[in-house]
MARDOVEX-456532 format. One line per field, with one value per atom (N, C-alpha, C): x, y, z; atom name. Coordinates in Angstrom, 2 decimals. Each point is the difference from the previous one (the first is absolute). Layout:
BEGIN
c1: (X | ...)
c2: (Y | ...)
c3: (Z | ...)
atom: (CA | ...)
! end
This chain:
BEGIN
c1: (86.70 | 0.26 | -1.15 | 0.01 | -1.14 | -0.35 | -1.41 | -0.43 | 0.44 | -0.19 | 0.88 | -1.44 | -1.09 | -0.96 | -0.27 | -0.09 | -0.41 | -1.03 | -0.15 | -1.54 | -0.91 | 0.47 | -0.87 | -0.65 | 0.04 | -0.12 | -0.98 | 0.05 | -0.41 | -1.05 | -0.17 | -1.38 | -0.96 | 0.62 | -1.01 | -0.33 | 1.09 | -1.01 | -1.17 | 0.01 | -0.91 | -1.09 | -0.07 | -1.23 | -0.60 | 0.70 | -0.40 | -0.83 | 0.12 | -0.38 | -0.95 | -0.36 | -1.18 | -1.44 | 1.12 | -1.01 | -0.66 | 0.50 | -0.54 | -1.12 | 0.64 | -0.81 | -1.13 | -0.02 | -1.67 | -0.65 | 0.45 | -0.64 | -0.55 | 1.12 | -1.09 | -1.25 | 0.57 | -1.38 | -1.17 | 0.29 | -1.29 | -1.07 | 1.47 | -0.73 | -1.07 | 0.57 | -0.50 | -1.55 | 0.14 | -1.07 | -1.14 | 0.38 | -1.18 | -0.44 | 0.69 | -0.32 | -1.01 | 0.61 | -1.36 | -1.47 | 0.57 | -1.58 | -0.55 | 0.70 | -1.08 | -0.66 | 0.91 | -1.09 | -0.81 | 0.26 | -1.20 | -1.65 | 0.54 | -0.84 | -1.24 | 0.97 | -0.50 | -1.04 | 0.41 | -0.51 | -1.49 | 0.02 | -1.00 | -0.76 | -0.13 | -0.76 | -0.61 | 0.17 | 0.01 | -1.25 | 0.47 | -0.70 | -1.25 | -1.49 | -1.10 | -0.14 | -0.34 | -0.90 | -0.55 | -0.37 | -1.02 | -1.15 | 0.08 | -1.30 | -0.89 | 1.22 | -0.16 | -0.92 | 0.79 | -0.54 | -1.60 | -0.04 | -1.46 | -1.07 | 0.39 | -1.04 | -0.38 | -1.52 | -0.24 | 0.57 | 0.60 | 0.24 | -1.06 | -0.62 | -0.65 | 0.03 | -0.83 | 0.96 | -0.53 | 0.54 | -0.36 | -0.77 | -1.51 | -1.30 | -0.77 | 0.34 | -0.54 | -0.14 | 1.48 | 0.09 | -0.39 | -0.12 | -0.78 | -1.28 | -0.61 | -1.58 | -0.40 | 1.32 | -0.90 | 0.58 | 1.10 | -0.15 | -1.09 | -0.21 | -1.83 | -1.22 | 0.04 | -1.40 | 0.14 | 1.41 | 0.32 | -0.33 | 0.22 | 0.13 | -1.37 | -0.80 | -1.55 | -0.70 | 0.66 | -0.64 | -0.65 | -1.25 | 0.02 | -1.28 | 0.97 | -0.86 | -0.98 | 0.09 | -1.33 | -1.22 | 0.20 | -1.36 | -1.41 | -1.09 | -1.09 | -0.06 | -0.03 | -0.16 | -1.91 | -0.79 | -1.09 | -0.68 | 0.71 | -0.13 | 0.36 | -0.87 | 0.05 | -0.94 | -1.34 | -0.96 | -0.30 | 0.51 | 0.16 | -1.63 | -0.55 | -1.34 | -0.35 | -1.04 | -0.14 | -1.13 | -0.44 | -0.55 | -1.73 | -0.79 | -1.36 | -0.75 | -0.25 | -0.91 | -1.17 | -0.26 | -1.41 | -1.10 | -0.55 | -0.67 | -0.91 | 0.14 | -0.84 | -1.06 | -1.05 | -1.14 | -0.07 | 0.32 | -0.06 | -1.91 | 0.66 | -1.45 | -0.91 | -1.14 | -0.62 | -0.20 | 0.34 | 0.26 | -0.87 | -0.33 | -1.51 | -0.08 | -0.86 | -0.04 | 0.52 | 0.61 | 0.58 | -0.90 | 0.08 | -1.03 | 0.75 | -0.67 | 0.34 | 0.24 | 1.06 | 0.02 | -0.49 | -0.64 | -0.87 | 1.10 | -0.75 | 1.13 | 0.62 | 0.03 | 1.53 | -1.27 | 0.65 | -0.23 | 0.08 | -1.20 | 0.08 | 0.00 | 0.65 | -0.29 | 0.00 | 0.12 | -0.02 | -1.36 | -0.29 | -1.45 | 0.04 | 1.33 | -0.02 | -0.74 | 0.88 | -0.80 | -1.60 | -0.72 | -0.98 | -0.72 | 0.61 | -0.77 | -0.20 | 1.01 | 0.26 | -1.04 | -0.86 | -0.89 | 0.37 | -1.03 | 0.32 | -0.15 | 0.89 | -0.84 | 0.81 | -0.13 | 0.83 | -0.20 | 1.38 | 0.26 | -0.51 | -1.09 | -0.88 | 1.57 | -0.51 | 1.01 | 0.03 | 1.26 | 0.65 | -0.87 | -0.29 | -0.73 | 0.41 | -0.75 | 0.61 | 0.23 | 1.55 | 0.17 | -0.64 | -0.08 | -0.66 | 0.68 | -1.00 | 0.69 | 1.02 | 0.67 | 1.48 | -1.10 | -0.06 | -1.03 | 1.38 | -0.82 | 0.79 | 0.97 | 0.06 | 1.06 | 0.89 | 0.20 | 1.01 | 1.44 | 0.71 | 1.67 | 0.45 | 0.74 | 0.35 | 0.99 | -0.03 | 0.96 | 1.69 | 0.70 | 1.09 | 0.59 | 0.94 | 0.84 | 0.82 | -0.20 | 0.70 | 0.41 | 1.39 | 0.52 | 0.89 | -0.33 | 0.69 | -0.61 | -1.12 | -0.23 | 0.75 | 0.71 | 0.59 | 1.59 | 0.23 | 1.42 | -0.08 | 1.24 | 0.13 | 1.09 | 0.47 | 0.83 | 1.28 | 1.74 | 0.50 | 0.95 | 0.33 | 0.86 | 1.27 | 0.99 | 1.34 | 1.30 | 0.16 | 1.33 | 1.48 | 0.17 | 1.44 | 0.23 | 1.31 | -0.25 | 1.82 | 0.60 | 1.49 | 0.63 | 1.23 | 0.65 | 0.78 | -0.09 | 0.15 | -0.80 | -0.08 | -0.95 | -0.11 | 1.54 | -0.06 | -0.77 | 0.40 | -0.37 | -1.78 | -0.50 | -1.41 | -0.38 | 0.43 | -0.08 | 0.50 | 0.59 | 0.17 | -0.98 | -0.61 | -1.34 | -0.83 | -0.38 | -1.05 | -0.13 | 1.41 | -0.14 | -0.52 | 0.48 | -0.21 | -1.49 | -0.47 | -1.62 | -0.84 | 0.37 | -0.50 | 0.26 | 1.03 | 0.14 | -1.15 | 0.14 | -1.81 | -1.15 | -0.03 | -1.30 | -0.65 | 0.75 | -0.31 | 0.53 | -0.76 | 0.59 | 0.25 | 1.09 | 0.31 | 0.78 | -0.12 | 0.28 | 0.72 | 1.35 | 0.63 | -0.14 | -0.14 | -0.39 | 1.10 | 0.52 | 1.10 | -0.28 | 0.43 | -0.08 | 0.91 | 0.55 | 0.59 | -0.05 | 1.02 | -0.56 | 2.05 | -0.46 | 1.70 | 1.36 | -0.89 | 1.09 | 0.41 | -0.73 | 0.59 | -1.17 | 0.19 | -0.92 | -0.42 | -1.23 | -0.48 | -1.04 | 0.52 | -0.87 | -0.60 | -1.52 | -0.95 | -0.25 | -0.24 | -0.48 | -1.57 | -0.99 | -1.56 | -1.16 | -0.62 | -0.97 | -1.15 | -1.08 | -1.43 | 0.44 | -1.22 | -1.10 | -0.69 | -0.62 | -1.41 | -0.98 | -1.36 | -1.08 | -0.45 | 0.16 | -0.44 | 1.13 | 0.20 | 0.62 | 0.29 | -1.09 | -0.04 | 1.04 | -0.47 | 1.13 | 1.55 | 0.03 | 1.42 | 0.74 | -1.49 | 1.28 | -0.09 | -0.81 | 0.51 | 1.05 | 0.60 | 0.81 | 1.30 | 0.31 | 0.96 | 0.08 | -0.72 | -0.18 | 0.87 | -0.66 | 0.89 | 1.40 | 0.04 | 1.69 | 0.77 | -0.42 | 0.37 | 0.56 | -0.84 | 0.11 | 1.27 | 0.02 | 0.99 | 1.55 | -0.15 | 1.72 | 0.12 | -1.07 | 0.40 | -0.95 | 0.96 | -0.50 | -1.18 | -1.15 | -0.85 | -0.12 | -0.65 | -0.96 | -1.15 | -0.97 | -1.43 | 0.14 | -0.15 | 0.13 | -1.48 | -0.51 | -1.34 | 0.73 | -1.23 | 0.92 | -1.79 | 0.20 | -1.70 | -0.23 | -1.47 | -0.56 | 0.47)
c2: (-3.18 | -0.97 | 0.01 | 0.35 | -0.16 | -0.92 | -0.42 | -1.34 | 0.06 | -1.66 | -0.33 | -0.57 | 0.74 | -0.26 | 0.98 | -0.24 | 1.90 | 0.71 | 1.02 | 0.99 | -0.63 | -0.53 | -0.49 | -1.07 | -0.78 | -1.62 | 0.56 | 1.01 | 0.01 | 0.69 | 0.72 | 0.69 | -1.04 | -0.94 | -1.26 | -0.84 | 0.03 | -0.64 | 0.47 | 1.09 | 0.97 | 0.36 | -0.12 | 0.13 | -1.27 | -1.24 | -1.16 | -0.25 | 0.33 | 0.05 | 0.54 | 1.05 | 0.90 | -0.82 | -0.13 | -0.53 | -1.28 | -0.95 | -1.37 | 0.60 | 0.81 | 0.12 | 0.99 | 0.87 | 0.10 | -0.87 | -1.21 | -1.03 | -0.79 | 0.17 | -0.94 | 0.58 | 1.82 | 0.51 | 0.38 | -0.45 | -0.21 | -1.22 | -1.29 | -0.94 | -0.50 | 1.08 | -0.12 | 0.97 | 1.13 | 0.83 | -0.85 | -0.47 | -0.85 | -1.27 | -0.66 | -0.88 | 0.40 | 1.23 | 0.65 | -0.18 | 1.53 | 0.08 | -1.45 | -1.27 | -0.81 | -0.50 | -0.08 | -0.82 | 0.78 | 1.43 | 1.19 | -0.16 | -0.44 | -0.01 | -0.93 | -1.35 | -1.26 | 0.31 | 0.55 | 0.06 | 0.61 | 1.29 | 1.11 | -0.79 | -0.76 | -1.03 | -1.01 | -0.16 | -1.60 | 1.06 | 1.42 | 0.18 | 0.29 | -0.04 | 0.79 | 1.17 | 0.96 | 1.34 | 0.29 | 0.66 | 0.16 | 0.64 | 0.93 | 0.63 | -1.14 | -0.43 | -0.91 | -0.99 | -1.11 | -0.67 | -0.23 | 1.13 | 0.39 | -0.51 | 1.01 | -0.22 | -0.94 | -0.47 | -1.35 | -0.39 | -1.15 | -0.08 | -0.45 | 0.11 | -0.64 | -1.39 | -0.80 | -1.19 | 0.09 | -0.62 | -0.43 | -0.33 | -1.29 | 0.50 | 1.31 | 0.27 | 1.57 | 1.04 | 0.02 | 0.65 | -0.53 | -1.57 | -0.67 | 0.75 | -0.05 | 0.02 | 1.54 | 0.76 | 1.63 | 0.57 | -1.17 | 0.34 | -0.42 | -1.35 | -0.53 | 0.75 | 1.20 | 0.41 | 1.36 | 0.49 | 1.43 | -0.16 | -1.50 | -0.38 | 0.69 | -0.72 | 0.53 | 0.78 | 1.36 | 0.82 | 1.24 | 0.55 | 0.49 | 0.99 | 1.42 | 1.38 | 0.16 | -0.35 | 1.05 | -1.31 | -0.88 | -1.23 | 0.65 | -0.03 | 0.49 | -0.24 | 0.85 | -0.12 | 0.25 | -1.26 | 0.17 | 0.50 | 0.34 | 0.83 | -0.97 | 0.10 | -0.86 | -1.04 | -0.05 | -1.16 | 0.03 | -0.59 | -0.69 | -0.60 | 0.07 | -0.30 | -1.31 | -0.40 | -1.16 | -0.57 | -1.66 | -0.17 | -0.29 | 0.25 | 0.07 | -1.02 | -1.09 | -0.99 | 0.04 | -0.63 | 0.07 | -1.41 | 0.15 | -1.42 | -1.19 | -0.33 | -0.73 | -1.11 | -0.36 | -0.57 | -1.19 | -1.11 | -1.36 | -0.09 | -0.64 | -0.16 | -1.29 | 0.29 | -0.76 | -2.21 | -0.34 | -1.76 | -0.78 | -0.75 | -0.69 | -1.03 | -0.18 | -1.01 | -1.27 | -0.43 | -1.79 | -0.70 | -1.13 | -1.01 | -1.26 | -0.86 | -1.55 | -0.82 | -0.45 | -0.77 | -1.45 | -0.64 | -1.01 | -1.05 | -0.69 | -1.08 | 0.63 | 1.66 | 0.45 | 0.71 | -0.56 | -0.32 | 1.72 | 0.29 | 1.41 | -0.06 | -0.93 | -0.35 | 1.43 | 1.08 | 1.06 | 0.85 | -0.94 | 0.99 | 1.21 | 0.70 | 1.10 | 0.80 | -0.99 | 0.42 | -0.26 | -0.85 | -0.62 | 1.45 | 1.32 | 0.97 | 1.16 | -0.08 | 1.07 | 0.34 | 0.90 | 0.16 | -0.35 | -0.39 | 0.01 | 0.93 | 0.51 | 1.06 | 0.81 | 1.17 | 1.18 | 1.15 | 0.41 | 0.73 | 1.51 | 0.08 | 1.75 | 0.74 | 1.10 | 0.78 | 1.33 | 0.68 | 0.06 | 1.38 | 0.79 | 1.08 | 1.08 | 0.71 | 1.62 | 0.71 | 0.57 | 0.58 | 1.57 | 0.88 | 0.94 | 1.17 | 0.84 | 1.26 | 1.01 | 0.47 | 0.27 | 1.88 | 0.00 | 1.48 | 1.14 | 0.77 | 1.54 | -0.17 | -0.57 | -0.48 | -0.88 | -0.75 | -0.66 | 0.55 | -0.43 | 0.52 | 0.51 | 0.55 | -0.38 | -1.05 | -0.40 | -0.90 | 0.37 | -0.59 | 0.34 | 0.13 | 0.86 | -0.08 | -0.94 | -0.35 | -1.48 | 0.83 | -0.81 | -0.10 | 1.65 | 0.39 | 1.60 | 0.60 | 0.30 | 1.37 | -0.10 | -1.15 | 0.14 | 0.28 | 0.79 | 0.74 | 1.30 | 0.54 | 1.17 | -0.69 | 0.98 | -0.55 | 1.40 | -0.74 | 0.67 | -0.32 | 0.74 | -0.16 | 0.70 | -1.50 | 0.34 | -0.49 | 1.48 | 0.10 | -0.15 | -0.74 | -0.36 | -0.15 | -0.95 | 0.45 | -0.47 | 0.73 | 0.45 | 0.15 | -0.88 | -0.20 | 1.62 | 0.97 | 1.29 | 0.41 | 0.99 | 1.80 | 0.79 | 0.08 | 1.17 | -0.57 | -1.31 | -0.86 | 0.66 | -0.74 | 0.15 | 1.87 | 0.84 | 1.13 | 0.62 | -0.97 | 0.46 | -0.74 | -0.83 | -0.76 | 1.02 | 0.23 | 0.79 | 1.83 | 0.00 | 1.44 | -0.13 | -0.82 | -0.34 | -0.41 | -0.71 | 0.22 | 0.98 | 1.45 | 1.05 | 0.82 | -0.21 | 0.40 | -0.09 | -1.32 | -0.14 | 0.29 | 0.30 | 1.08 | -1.43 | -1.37 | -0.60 | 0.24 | -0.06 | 0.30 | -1.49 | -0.26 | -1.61 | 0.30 | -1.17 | 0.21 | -1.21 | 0.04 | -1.03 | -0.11 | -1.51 | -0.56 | -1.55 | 0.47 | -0.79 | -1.37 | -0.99 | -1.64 | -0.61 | -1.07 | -0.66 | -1.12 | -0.84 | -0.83 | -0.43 | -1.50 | -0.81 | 0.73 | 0.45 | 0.50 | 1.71 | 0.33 | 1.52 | 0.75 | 1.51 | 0.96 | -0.23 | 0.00 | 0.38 | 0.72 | 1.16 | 1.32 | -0.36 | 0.13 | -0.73 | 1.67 | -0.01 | 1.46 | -0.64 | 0.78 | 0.03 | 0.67 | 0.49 | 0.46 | -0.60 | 0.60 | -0.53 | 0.28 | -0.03 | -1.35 | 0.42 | -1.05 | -0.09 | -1.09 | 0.96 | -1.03 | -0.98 | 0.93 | -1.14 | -0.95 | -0.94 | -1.17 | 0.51 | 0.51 | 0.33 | 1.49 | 0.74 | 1.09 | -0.53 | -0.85 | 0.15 | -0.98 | -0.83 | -0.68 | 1.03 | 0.81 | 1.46 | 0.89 | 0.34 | 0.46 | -0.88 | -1.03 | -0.94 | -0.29 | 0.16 | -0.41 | 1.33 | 1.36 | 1.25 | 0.21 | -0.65 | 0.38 | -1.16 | -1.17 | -0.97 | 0.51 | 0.76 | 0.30 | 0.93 | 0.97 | 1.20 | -0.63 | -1.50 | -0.15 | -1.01 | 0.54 | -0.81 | -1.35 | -0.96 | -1.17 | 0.61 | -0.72 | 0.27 | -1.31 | -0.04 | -1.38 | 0.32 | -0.41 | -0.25 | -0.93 | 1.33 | -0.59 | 0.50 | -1.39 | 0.23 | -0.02 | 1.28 | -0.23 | 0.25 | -0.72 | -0.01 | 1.77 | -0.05 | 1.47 | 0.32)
c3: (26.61 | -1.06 | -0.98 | -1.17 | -1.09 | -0.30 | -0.76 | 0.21 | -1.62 | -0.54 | -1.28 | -0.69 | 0.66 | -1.22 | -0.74 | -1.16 | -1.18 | 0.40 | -0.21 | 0.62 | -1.21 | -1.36 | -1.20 | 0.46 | 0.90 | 0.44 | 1.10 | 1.23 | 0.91 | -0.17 | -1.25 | -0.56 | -0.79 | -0.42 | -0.48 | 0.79 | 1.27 | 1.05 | 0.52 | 0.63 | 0.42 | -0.73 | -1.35 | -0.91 | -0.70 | 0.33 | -0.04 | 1.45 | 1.32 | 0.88 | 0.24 | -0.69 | -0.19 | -0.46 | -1.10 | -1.33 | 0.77 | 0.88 | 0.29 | 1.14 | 0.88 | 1.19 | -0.83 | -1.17 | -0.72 | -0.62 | -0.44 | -0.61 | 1.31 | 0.95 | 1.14 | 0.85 | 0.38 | 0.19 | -0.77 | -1.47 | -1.11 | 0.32 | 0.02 | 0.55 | 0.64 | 1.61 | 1.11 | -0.05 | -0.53 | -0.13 | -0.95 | -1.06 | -0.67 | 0.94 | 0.84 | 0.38 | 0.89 | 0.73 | 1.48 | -1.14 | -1.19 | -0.76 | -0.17 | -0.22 | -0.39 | 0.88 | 1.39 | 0.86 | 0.94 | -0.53 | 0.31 | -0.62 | -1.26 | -0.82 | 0.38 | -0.36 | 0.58 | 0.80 | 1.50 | 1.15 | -0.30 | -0.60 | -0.56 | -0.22 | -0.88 | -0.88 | 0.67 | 0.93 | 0.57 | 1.03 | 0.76 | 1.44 | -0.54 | 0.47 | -0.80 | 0.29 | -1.17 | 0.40 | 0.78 | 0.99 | 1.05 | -0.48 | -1.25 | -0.52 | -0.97 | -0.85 | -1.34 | -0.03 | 1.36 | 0.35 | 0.67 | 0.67 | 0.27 | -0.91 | -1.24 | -1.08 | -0.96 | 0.15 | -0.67 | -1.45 | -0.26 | -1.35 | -0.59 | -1.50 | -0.61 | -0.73 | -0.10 | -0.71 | -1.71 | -0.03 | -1.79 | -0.04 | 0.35 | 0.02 | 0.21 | 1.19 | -0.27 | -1.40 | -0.17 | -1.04 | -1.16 | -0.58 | -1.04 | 0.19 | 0.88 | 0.48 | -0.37 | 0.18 | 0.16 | -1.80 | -0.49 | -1.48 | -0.79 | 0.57 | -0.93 | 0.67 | 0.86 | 0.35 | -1.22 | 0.04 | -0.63 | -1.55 | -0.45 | -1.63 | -0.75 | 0.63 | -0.35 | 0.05 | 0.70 | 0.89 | -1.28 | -0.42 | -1.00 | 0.54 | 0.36 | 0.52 | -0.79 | -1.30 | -1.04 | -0.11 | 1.24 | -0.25 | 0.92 | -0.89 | 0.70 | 1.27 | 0.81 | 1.67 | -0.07 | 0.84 | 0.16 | 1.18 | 0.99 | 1.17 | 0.91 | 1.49 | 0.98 | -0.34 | -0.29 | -0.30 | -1.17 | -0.41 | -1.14 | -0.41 | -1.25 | -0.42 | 0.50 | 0.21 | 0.23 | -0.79 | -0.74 | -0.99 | 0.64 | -0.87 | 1.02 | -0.56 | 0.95 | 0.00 | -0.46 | -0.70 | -1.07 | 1.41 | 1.03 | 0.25 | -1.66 | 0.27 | -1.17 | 0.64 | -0.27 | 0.15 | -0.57 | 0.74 | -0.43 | -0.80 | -1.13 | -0.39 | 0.59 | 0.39 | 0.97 | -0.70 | 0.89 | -0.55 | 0.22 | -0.82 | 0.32 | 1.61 | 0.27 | 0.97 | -0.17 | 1.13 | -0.31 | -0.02 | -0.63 | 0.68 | -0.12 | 0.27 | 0.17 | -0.91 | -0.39 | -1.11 | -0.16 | -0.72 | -0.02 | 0.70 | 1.21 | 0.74 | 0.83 | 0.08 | 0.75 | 1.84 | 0.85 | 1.39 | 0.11 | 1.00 | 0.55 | 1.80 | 0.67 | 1.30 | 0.85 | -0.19 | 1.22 | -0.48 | -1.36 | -0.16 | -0.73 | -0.20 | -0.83 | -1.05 | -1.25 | -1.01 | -0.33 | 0.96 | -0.02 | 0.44 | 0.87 | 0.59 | -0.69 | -1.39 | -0.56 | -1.41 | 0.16 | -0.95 | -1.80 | -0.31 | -1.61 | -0.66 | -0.52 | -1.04 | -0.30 | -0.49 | -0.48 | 1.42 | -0.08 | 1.22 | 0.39 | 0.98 | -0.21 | -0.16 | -0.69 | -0.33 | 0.93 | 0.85 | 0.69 | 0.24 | 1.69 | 0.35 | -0.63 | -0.77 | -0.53 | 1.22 | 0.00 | 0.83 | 0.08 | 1.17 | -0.13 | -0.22 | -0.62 | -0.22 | 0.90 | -0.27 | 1.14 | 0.20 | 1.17 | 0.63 | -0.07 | 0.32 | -0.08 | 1.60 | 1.18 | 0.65 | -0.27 | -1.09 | -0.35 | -0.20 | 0.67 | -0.27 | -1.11 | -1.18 | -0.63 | -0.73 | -1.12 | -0.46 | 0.19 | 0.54 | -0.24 | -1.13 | -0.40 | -1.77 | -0.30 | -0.86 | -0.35 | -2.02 | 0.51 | -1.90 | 0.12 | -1.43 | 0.27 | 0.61 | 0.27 | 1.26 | 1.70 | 0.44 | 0.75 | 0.42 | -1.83 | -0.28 | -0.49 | -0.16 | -0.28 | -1.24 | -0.92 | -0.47 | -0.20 | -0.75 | -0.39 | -0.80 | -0.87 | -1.40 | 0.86 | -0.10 | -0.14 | -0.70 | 0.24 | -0.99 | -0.44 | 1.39 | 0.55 | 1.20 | 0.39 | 1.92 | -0.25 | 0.52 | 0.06 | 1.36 | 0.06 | 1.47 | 0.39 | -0.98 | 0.07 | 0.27 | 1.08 | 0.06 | -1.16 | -0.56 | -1.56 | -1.13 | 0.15 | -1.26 | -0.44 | 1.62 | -0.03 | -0.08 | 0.53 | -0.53 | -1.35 | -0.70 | -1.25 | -0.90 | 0.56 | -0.85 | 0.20 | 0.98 | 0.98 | -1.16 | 0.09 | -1.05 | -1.34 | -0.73 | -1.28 | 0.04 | 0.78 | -0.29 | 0.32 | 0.78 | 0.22 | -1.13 | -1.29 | -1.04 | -1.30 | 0.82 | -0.81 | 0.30 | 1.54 | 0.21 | 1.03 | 0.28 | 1.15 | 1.28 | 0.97 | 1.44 | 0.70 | 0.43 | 0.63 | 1.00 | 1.00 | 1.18 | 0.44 | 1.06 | 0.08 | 1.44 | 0.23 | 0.76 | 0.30 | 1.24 | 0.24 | 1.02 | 0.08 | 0.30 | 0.04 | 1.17 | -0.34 | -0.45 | -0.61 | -0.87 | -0.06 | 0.66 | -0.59 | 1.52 | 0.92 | 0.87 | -0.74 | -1.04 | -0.53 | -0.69 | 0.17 | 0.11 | -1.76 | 0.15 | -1.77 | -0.02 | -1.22 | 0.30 | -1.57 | 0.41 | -0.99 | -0.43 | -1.79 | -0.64 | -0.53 | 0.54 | -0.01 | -0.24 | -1.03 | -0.29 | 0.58 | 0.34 | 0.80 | 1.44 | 0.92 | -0.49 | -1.09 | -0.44 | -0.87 | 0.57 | -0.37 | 0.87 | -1.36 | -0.80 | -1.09 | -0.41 | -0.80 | -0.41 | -1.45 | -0.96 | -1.40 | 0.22 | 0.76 | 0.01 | 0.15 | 0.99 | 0.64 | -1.83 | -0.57 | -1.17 | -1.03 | -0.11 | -0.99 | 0.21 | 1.10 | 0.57 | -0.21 | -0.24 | -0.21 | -1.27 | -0.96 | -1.09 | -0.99 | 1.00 | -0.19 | 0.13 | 1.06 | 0.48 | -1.10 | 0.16 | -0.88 | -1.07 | -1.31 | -1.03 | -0.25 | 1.13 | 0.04 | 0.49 | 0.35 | 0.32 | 1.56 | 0.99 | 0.66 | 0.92 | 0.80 | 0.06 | 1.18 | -0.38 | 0.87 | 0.54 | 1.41 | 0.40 | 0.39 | 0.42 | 0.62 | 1.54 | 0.77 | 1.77 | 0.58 | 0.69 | 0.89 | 1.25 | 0.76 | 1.75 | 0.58 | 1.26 | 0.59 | 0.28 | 0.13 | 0.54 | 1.04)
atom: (N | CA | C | N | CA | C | N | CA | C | N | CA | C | N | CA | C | N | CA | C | N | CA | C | N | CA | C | N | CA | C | N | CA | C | N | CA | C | N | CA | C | N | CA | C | N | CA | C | N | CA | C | N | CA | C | N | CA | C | N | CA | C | N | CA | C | N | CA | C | N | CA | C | N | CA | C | N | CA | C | N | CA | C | N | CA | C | N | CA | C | N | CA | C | N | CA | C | N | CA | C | N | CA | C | N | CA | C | N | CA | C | N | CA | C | N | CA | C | N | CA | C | N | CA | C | N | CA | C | N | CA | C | N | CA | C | N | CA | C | N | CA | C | N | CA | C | N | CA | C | N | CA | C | N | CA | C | N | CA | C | N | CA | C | N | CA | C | N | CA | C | N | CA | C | N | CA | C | N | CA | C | N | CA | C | N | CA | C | N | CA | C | N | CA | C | N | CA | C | N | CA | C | N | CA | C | N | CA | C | N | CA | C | N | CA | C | N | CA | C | N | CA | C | N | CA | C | N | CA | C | N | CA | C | N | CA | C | N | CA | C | N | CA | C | N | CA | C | N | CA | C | N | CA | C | N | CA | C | N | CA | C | N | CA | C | N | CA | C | N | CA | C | N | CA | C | N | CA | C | N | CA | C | N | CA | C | N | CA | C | N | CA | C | N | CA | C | N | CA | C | N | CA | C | N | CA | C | N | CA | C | N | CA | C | N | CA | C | N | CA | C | N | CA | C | N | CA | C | N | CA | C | N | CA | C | N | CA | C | N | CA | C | N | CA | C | N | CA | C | N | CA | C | N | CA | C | N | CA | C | N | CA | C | N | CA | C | N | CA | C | N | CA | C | N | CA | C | N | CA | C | N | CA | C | N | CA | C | N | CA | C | N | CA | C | N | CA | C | N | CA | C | N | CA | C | N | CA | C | N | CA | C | N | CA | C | N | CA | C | N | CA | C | N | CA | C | N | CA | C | N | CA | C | N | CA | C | N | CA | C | N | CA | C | N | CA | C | N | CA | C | N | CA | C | N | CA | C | N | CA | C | N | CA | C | N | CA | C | N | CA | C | N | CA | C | N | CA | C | N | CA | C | N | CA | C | N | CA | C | N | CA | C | N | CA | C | N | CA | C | N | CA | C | N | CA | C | N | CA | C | N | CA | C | N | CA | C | N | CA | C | N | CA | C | N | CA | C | N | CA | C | N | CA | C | N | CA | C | N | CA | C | N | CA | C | N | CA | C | N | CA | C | N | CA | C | N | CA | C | N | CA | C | N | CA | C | N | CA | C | N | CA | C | N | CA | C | N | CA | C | N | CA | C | N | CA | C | N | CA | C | N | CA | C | N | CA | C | N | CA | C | N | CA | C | N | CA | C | N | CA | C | N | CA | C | N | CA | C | N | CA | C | N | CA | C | N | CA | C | N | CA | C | N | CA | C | N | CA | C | N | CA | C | N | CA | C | N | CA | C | N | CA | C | N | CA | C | N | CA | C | N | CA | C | N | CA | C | N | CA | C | N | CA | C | N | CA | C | N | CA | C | N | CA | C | N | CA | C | N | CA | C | N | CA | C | N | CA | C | N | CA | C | N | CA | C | N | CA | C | N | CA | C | N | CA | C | N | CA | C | N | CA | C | N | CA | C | N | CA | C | N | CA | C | N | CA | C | N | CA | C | N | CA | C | N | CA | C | N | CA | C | N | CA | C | N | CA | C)
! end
């Protein structure tokens, strides 16, 4: 017995049937991804987490140390000059005495001579065993004229060339300074002071920035 539905009817069922059961396994597949996702998000890293985060102080703190940071500022070595005490000699003060009416009960000033004060033992001549003086002021530097100091190696070797063009020989000499390498460009030593500011006064003229650096003997 044939069935009395059209093959036209029974093909729109069948592709209406299709069509719902892919809209529902679309559904279903986005729904897994999201609460895949979710999950991802929520579990921690095992490496990630490890590693310290920084906070926002930190990072305030290491942008205001970086702000200021300025390679080409005279570096004065490790000891730094220090300023030299002049002693000075109180000039000698007359004797007290008693003021008319005014009580001296322990007797003091009553013991203390009148007069003008003998003036003080000449000391004696310093003999051929005497130590010498230590150096005080500039003789206890060397000095050196420099010419740049660059968070580059090339940088500073391309300073370094350009003054051998001129017939100076300079030498770079690296430090840290701010947590990062700075390669200082340097002519000297010089023992004298008048040389090392002729030498700067030279380079000066021809183009580039010089400074004046003392470092101890």
């Amino acid at each position: 017995m044939r069935s009395s539905v059209p093959p036209t009817a029974s093909r729109s069922r069948q592709r209406g049937g299709f069509l719902a059961g892919l809209i529902v396994g679309l559904l279903i597949g986005l729904a897994l991804a999201l609460g895949v996702a979710l999950y991802v998000t929520k579990v921690p890293v095992p490496f990630l987490d490890k590693v310290p985060q920084r906070t926002a102080e930190q990072d305030s703190a290491e942008r205001e140390k970086n702000k200021n940071w300025e390679p080409n500022a005279p570096l004065a070595g490790k000891n730094p000059a220090r300023p030299v005490t002049i002693p000075v000699t109180p000039a000698p003060s007359e004797p007290a005495t008693a003021a008319p009416g005014e009580r001296d009960p322990a007797g003091i000033l009553a013991d203390r001579p009148v007069g003008p004060t003998p003036p003080p033992a000449a000391k004696p001549a310093p003999t051929a065993t005497t130590a010498p003086a230590a150096k005080t002021g500039d003789e206890a530097y060397v000095f050196f004229v420099q010419t740049g100091a660059y968070s580059s190696a090339e940088d500073a070797e391309g300073q370094r060339g350009k003054l051998a063009l001129l017939g100076y020989s300079a030498r770079i000499v690296e430090r840290e300074q701010a947590g990062r390498t700075v390669h200082r460009v340097r002519l000297g030593p010089f023992e004298d002071k008048a040389e090392a500011d002729d030498i700067k006064a030279k380079v000066s003229a021809v183009g580039f920035e010089a400074a004046l650096v003392r470092a101890p003997r």
